[in-house]
ZADO-1210 file (C-alpha; in nm, 4 decimals, padded with zeros to 6 digits):
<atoms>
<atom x="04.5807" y="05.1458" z="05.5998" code="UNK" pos="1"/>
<atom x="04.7991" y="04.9210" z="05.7255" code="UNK" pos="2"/>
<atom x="05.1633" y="04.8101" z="05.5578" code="UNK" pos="3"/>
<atom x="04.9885" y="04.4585" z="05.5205" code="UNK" pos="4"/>
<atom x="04.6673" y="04.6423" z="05.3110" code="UNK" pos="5"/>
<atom x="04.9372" y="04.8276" z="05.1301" code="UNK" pos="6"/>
<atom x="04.8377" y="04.8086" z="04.7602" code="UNK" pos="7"/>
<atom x="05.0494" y="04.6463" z="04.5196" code="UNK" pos="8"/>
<atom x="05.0079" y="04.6247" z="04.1434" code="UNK" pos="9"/>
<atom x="04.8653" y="04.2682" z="03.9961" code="UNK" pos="10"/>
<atom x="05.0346" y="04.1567" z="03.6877" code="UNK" pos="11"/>
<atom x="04.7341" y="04.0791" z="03.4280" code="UNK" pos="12"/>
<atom x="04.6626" y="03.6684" z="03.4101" code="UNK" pos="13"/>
<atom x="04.8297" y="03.6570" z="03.0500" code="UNK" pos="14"/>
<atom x="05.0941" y="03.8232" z="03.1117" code="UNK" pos="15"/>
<atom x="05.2067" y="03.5020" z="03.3790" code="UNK" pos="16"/>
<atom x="05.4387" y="03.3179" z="03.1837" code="UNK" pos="17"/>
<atom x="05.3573" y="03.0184" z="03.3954" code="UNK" pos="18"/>
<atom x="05.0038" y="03.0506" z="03.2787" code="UNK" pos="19"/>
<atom x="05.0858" y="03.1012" z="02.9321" code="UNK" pos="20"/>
<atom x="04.9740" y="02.7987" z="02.7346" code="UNK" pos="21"/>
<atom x="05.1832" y="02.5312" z="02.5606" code="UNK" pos="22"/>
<atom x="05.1500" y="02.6350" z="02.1832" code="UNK" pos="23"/>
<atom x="05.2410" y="02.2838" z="02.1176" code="UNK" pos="24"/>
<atom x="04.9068" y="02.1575" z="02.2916" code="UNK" pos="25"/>
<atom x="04.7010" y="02.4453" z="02.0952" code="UNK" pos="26"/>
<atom x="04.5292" y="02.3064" z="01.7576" code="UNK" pos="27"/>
<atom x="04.5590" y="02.6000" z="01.5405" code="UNK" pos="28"/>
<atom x="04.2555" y="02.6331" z="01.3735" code="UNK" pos="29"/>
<atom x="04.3865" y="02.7144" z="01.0080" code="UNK" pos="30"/>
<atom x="04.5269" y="02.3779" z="00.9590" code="UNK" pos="31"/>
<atom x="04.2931" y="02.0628" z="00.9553" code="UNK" pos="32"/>
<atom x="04.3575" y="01.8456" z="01.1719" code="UNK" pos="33"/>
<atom x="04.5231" y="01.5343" z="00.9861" code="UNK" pos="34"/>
<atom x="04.4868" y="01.1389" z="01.0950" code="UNK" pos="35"/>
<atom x="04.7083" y="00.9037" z="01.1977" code="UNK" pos="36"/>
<atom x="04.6762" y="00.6624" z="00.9154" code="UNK" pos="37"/>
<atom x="04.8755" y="00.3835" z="01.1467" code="UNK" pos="38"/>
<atom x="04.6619" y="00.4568" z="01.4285" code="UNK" pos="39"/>
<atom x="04.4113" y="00.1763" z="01.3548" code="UNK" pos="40"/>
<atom x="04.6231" y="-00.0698" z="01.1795" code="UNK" pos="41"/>
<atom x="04.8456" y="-00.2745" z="01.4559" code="UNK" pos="42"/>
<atom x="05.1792" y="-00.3737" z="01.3656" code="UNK" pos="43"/>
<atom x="05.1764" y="-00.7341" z="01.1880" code="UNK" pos="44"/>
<atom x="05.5067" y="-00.8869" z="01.1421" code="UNK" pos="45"/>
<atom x="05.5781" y="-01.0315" z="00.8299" code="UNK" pos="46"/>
<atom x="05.6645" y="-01.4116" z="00.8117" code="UNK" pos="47"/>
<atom x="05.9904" y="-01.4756" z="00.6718" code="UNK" pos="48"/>
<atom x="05.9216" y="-01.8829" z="00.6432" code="UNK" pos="49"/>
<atom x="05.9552" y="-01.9794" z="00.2887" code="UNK" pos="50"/>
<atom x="05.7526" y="-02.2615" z="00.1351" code="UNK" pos="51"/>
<atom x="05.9942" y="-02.5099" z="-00.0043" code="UNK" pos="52"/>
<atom x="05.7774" y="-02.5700" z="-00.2598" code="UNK" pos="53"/>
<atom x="05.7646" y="-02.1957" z="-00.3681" code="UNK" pos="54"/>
<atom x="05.9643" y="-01.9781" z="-00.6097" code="UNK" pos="55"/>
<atom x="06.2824" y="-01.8131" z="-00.5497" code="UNK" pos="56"/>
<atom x="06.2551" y="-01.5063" z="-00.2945" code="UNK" pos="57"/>
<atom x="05.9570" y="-01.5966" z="-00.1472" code="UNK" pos="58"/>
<atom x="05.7061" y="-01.5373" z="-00.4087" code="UNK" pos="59"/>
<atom x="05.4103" y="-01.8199" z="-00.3366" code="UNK" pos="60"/>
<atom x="05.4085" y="-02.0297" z="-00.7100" code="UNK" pos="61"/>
<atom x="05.0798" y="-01.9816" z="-00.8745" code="UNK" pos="62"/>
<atom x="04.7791" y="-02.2568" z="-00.7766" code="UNK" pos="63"/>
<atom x="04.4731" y="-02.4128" z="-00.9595" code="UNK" pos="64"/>
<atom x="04.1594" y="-02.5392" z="-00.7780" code="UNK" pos="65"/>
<atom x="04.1301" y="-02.8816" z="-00.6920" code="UNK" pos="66"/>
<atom x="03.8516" y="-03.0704" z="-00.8317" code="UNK" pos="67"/>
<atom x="03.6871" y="-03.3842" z="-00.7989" code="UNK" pos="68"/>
<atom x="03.7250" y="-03.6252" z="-01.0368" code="UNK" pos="69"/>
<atom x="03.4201" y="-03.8910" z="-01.1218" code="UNK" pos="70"/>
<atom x="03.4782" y="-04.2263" z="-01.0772" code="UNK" pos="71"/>
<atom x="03.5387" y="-04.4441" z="-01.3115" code="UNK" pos="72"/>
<atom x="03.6994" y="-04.1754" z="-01.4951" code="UNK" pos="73"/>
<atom x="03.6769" y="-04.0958" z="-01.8474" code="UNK" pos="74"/>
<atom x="03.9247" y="-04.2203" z="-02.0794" code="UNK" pos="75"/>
<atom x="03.9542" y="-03.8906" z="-02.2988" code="UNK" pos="76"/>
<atom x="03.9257" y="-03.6359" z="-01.9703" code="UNK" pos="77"/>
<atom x="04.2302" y="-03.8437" z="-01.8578" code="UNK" pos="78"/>
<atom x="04.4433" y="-03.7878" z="-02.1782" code="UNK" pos="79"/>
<atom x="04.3025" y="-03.4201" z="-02.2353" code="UNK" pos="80"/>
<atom x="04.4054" y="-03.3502" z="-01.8454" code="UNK" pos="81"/>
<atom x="04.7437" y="-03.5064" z="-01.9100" code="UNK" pos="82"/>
<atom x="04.8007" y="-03.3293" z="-02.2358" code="UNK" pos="83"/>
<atom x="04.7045" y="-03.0263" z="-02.1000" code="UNK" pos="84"/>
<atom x="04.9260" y="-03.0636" z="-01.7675" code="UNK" pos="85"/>
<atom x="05.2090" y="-03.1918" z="-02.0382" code="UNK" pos="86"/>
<atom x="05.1703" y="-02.8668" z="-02.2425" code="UNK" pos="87"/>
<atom x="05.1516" y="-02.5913" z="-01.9727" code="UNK" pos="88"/>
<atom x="05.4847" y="-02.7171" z="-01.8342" code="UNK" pos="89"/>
<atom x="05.6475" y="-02.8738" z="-02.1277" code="UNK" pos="90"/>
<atom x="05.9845" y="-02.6327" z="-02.0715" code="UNK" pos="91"/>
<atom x="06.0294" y="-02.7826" z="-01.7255" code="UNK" pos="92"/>
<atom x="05.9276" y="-03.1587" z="-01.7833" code="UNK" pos="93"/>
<atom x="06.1720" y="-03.1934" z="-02.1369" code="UNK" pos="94"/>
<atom x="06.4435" y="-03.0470" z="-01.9584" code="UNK" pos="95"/>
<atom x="06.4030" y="-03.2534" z="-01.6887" code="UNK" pos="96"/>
<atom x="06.3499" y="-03.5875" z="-01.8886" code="UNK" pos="97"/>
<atom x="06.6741" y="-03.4848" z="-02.0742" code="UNK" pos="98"/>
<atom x="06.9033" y="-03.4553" z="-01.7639" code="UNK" pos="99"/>
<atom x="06.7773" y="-03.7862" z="-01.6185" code="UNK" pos="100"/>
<atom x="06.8072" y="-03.9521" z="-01.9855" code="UNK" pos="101"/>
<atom x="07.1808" y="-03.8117" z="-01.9642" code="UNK" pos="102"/>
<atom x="07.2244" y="-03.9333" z="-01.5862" code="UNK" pos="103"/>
<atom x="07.0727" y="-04.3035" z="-01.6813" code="UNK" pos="104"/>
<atom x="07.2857" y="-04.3367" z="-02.0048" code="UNK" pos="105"/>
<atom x="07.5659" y="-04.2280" z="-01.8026" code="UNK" pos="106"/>
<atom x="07.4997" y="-04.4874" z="-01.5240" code="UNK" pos="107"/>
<atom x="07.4732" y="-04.7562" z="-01.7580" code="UNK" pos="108"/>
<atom x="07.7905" y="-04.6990" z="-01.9176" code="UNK" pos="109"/>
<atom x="07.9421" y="-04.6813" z="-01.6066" code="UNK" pos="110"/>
<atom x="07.8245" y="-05.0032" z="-01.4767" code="UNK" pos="111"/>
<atom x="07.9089" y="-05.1290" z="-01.8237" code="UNK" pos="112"/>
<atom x="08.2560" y="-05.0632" z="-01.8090" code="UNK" pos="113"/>
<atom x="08.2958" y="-05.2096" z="-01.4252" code="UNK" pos="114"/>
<atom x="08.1443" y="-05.5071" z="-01.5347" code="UNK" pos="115"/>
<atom x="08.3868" y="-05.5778" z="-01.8222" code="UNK" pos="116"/>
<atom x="08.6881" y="-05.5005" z="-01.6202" code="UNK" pos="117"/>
<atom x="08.5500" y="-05.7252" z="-01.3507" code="UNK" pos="118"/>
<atom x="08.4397" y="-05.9893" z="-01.5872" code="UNK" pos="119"/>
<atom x="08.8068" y="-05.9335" z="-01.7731" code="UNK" pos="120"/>
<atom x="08.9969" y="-05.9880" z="-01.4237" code="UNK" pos="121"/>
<atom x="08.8157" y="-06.2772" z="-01.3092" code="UNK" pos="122"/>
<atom x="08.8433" y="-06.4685" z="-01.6640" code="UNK" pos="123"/>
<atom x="09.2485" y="-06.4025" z="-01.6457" code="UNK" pos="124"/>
<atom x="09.2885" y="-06.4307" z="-01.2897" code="UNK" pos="125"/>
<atom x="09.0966" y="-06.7747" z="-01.2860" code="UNK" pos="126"/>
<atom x="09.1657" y="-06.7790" z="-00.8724" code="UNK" pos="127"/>
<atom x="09.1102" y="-07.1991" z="-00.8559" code="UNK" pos="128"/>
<atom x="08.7728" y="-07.1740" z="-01.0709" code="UNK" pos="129"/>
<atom x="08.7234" y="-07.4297" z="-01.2834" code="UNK" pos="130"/>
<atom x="08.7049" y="-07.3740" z="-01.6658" code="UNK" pos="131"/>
<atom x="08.3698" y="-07.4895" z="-01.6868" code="UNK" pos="132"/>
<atom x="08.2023" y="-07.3372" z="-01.3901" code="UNK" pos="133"/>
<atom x="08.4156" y="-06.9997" z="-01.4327" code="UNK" pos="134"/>
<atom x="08.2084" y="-06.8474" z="-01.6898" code="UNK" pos="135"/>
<atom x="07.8761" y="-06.9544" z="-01.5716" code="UNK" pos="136"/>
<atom x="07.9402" y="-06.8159" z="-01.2108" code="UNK" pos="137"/>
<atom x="08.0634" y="-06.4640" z="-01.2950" code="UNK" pos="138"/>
<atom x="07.8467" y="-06.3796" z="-01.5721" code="UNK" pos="139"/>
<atom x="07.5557" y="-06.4754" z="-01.2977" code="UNK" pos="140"/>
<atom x="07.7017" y="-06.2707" z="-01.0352" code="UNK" pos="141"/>
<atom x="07.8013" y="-05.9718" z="-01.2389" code="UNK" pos="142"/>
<atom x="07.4075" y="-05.9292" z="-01.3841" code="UNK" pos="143"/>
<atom x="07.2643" y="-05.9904" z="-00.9986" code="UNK" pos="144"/>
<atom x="07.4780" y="-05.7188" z="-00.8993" code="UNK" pos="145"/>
<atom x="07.4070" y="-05.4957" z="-01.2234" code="UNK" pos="146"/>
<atom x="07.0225" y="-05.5789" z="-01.2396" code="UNK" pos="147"/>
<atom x="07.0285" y="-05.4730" z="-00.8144" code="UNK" pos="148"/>
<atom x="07.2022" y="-05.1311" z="-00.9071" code="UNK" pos="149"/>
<atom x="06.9751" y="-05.0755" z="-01.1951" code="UNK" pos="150"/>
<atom x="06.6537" y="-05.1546" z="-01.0154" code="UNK" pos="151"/>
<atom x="06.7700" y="-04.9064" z="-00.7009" code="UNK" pos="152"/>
<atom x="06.8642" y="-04.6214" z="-00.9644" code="UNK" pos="153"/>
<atom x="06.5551" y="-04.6427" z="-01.1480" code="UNK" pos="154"/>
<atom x="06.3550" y="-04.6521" z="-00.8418" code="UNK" pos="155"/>
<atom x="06.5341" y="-04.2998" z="-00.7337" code="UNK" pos="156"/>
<atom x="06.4465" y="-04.1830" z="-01.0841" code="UNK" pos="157"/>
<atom x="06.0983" y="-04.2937" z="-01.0746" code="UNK" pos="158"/>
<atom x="06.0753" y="-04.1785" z="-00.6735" code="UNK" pos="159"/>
<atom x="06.1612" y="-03.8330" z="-00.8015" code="UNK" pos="160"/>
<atom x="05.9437" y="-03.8001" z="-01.1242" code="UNK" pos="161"/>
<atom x="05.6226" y="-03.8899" z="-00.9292" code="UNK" pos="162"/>
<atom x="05.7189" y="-03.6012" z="-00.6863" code="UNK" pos="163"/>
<atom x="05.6789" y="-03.3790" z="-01.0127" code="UNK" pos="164"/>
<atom x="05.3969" y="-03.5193" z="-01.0771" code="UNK" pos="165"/>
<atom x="05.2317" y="-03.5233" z="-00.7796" code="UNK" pos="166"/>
<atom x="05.2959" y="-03.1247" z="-00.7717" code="UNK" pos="167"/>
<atom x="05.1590" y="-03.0882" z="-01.0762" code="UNK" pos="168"/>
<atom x="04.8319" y="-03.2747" z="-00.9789" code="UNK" pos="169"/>
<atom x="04.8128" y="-03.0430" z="-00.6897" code="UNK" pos="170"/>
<atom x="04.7986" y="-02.7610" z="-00.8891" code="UNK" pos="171"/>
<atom x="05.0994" y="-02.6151" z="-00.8234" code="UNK" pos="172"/>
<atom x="05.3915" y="-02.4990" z="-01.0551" code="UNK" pos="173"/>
<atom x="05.6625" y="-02.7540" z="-01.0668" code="UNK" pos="174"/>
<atom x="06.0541" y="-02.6852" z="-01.0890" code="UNK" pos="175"/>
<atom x="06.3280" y="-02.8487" z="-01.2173" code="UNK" pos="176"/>
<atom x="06.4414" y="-02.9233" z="-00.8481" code="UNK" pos="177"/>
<atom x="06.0961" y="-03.0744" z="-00.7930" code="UNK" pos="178"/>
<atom x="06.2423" y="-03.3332" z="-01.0576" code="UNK" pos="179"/>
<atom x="06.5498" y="-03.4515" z="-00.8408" code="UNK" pos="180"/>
<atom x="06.3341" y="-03.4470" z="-00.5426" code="UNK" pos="181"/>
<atom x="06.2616" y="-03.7998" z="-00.4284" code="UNK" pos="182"/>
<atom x="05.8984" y="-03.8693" z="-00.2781" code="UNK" pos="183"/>
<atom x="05.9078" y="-04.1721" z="-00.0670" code="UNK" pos="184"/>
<atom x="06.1988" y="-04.2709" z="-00.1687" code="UNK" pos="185"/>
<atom x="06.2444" y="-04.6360" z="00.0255" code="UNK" pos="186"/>
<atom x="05.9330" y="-04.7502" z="-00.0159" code="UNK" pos="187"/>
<atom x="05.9454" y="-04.7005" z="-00.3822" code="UNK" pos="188"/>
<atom x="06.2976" y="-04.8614" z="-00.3780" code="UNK" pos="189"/>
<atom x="06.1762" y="-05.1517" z="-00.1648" code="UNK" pos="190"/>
<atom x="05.8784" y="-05.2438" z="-00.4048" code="UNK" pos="191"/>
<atom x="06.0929" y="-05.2076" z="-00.6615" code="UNK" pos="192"/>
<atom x="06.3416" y="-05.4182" z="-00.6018" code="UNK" pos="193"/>
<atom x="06.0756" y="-05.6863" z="-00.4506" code="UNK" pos="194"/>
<atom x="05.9158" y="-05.6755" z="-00.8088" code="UNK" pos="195"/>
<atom x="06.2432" y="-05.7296" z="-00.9712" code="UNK" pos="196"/>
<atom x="06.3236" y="-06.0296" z="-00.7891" code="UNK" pos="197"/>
<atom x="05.9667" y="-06.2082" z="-00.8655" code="UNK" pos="198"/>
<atom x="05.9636" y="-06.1104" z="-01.2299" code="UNK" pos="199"/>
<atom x="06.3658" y="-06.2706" z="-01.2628" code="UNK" pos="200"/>
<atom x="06.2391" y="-06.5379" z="-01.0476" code="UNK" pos="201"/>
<atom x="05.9261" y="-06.6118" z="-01.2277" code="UNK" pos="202"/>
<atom x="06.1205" y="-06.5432" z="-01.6130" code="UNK" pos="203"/>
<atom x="06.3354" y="-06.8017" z="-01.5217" code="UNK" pos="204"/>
<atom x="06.1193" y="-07.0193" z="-01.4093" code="UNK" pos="205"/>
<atom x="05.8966" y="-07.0433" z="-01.7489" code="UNK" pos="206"/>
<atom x="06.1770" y="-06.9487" z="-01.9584" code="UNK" pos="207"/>
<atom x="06.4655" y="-07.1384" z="-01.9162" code="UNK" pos="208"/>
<atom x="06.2980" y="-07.3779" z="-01.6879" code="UNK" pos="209"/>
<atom x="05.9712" y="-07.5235" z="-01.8560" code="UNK" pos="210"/>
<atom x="06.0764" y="-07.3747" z="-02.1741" code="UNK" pos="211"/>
<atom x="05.7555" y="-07.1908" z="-02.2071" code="UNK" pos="212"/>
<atom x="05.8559" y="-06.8202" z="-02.3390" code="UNK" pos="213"/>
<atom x="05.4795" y="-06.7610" z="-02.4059" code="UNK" pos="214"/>
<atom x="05.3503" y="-06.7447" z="-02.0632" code="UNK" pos="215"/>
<atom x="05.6747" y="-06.5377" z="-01.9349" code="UNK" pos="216"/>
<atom x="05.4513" y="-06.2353" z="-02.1530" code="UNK" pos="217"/>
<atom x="05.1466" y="-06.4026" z="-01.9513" code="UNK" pos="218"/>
<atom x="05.3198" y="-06.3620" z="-01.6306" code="UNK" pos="219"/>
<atom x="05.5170" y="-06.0131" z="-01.6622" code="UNK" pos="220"/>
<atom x="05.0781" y="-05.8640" z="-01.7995" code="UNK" pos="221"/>
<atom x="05.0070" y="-06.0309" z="-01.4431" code="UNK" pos="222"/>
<atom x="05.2798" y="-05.8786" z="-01.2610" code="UNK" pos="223"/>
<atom x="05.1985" y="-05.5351" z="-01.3988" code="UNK" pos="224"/>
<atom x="04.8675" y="-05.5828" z="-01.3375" code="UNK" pos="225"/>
<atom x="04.9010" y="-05.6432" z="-00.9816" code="UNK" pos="226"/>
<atom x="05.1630" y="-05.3521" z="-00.9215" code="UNK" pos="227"/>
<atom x="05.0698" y="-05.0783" z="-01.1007" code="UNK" pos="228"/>
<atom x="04.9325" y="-04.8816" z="-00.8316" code="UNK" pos="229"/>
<atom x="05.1646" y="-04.9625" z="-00.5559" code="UNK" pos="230"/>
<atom x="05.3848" y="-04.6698" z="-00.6312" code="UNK" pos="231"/>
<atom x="05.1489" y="-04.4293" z="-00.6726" code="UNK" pos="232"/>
<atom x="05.0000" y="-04.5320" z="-00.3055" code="UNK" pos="233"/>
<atom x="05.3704" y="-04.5182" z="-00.1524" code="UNK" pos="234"/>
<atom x="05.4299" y="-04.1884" z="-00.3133" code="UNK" pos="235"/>
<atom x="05.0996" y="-04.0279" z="-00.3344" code="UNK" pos="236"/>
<atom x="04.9328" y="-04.1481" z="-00.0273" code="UNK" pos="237"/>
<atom x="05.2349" y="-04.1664" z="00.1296" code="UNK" pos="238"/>
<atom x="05.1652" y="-04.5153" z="00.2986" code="UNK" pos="239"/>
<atom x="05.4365" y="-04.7464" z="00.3901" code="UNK" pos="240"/>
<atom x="05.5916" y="-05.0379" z="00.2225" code="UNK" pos="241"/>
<atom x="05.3629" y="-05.2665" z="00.3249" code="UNK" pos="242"/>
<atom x="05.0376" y="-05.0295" z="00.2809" code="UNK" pos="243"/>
<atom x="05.1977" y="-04.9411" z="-00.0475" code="UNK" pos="244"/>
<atom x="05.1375" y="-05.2902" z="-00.1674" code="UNK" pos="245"/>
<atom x="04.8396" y="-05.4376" z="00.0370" code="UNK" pos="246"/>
<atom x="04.6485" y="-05.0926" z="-00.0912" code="UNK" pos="247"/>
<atom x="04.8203" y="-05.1306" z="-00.4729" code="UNK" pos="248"/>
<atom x="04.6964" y="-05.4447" z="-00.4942" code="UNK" pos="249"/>
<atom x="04.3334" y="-05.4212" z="-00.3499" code="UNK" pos="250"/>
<atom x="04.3235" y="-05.0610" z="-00.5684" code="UNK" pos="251"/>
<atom x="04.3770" y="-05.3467" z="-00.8710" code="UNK" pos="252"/>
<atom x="04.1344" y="-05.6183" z="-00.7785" code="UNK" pos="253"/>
<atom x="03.8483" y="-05.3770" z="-00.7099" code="UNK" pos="254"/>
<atom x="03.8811" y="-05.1817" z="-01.0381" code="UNK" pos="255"/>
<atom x="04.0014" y="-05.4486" z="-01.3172" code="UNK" pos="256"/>
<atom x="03.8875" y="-05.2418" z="-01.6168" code="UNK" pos="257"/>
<atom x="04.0384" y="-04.9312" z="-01.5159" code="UNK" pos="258"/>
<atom x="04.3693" y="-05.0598" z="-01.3970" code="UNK" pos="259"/>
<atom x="04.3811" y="-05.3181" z="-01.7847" code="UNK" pos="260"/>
<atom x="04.3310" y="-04.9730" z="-01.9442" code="UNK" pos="261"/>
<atom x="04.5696" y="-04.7886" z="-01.7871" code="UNK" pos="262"/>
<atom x="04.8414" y="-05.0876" z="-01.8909" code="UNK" pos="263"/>
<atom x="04.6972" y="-05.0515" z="-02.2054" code="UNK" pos="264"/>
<atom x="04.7432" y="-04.6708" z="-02.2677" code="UNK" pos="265"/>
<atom x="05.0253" y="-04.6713" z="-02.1138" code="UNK" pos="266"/>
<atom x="05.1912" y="-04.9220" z="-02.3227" code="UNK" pos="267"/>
<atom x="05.0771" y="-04.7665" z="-02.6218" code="UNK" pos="268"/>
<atom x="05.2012" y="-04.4147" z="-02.5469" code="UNK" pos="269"/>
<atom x="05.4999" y="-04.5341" z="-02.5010" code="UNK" pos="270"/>
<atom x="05.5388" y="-04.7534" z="-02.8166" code="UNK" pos="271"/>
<atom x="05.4540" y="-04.4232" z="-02.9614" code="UNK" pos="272"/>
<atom x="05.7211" y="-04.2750" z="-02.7636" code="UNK" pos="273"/>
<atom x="06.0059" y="-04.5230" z="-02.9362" code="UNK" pos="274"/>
<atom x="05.8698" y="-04.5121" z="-03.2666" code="UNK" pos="275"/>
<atom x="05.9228" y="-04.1264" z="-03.2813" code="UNK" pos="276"/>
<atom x="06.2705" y="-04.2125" z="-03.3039" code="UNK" pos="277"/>
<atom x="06.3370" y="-04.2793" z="-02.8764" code="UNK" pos="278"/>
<atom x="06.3256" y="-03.8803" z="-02.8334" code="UNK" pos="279"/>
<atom x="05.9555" y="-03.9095" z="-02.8355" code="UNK" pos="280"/>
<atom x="06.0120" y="-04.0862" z="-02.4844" code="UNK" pos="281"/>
<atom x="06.0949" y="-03.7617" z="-02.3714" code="UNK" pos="282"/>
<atom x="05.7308" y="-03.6645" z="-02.4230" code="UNK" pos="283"/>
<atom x="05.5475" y="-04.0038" z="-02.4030" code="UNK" pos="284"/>
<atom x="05.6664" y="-04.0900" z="-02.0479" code="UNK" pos="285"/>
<atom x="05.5681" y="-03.7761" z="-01.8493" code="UNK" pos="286"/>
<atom x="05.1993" y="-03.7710" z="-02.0277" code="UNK" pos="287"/>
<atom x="05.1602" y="-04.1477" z="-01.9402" code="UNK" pos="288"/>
<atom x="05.2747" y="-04.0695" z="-01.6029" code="UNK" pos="289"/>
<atom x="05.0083" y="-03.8054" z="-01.5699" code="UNK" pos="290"/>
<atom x="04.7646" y="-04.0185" z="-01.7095" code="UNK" pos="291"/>
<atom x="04.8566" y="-04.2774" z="-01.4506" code="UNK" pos="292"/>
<atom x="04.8185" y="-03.9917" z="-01.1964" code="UNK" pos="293"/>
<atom x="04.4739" y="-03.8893" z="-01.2941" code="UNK" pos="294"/>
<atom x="04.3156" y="-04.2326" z="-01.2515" code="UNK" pos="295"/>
<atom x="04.4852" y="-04.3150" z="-00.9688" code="UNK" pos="296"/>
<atom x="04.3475" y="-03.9870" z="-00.8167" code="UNK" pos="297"/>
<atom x="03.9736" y="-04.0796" z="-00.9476" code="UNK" pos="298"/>
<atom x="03.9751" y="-04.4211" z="-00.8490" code="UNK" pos="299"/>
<atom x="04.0833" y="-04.3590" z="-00.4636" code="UNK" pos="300"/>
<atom x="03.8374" y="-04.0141" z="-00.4350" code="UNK" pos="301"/>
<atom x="04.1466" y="-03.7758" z="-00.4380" code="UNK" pos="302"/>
<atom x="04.1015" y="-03.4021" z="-00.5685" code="UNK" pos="303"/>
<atom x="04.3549" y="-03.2985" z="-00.8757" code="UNK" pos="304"/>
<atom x="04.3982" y="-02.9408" z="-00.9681" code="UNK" pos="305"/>
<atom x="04.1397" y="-02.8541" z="-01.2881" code="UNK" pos="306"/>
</atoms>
């Protein structure tokens, strides 16, 4: 035998640490094997966008179904939707009517009190007016002025209670911030004031003009009449000034009876609203409004929440 067939001992396979296997790798058989419970779910991120219109952290505000409503609607499925609209948020929409009551009484005597100082000054300063002309021209000057700023405040007043409404119709949950949230805010301020001007205009004109007080009540029915949905188109269609009123006023001439009983109900409600001693307004204008709202969605084929 040669030294190259020389016999040398052979270490057993297992005893190779290099063959050894990874214990690691081994499934043990004891123990069940356990799933991944991630393994078929991918990562989704989570959106951290928050809906203006929702609640506070996040949390989406609760939502009713929208529903057709038949046109011409019904007169009692209009009050029982705005009484029931009225009554599921009646915490939110008193509050709300109380803090712009406050704001509006606190306008007034604001503009009150700048009027009388300016009226004051301008009596005792004179500044070359004559004594007959003096009177006449402030006192006209000072109301223009005070009728302009009343017209633009209630139009932001108005602008921002038909964006509460218009959330309610939709079904969602409204907030008090949804109350100082104006919803097409010049339009509504531009009809507004364009409807002051004609009514002045037109009261004049019959009133002090041809002495005929009667048809001023003739004229302002008219004026109403022709108007009443121009709002709701700038802030619920959310057409432009002069969409607002071309569609308000075709809205008007197309359905006569519906838009007369809206006046009507309206008007009535809030009579009722005064009689119950002016806090009663605090109810009588939001359900009105709603009433208003339900209509106006019938008559141009808009849903509204059930």
């Amino acid at each position: 035998m040669s030294d190259s067939d020389e016999w040398r001992p052979v270490p057993p396979e297992d005893t190779d640490p290099t063959s050894l296997p990874d214990s690691a790798s081994v499934p043990d058989p004891a123990v069940p094997e356990q799933e991944n419970p991630y393994a078929s779910q991918p990562y989704a991120p989570q959106p951290y966008a928050i809906d203006p219109s929702a609640h506070a952290y996040g949390v989406p505000p609760q939502h009713h179904p929208l529903l057709p409503v038949p046109s011409p609607p019904s007169l009692s499925a209009a009050f029982s939707w705005a009484w029931r609209k009225f009554s599921a948020h009646a915490g939110v929409i008193v509050g709300a009517a109380a803090l712009w009551a406050a704001v509006l009484v606190a306008v007034l005597v604001a503009l009150w009190i700048v009027a009388t100082a300016v009226l004051l000054f301008v009596f005792t300063v004179g500044g070359g007016w004559s004594a007959d002309s003096l009177p006449t021209v402030a006192v006209l000057t000072t109301s223009l002025v005070l009728g302009i700023v009343l017209t633009l405040v209630g139009a932001i007043a108005v602008s921002c209670w038909l964006n509460a409404l218009i959330v309610i119709a939709d079904g969602r949950r409204p907030e008090l911030a949804d109350f100082g949230r104006p919803a097409a805010l010049g339009p509504i301020m531009a009809i507004s004031v364009v409807i002051g001007v004609i009514s002045v205009l037109l009261d004049v004109l019959f009133v002090d003009g041809l002495d005929m007080e009667w048809a001023s009540w003739i004229v302002t029915l008219v004026i109403s009449f022709g108007t009443l949905w121009m709002l709701y188109q700038a802030a619920d269609a959310r057409l432009s000034t002069a969409g607002a009123v071309r569609a308000g006023l075709d809205l008007s001439m197309r359905n006569p009876a519906a838009t007369l009983i809206v006046l009507v109900i309206t008007t009535l409600i809030g009579l009722a609203g005064i009689l119950a001693l002016v806090v009663g307004l605090l109810v009588a204008l939001p359900v009105s409004g709603l009433f208003a709202l339900y209509y106006f969605r019938a008559l141009t084929g808009r849903p509204i929440a059930a």
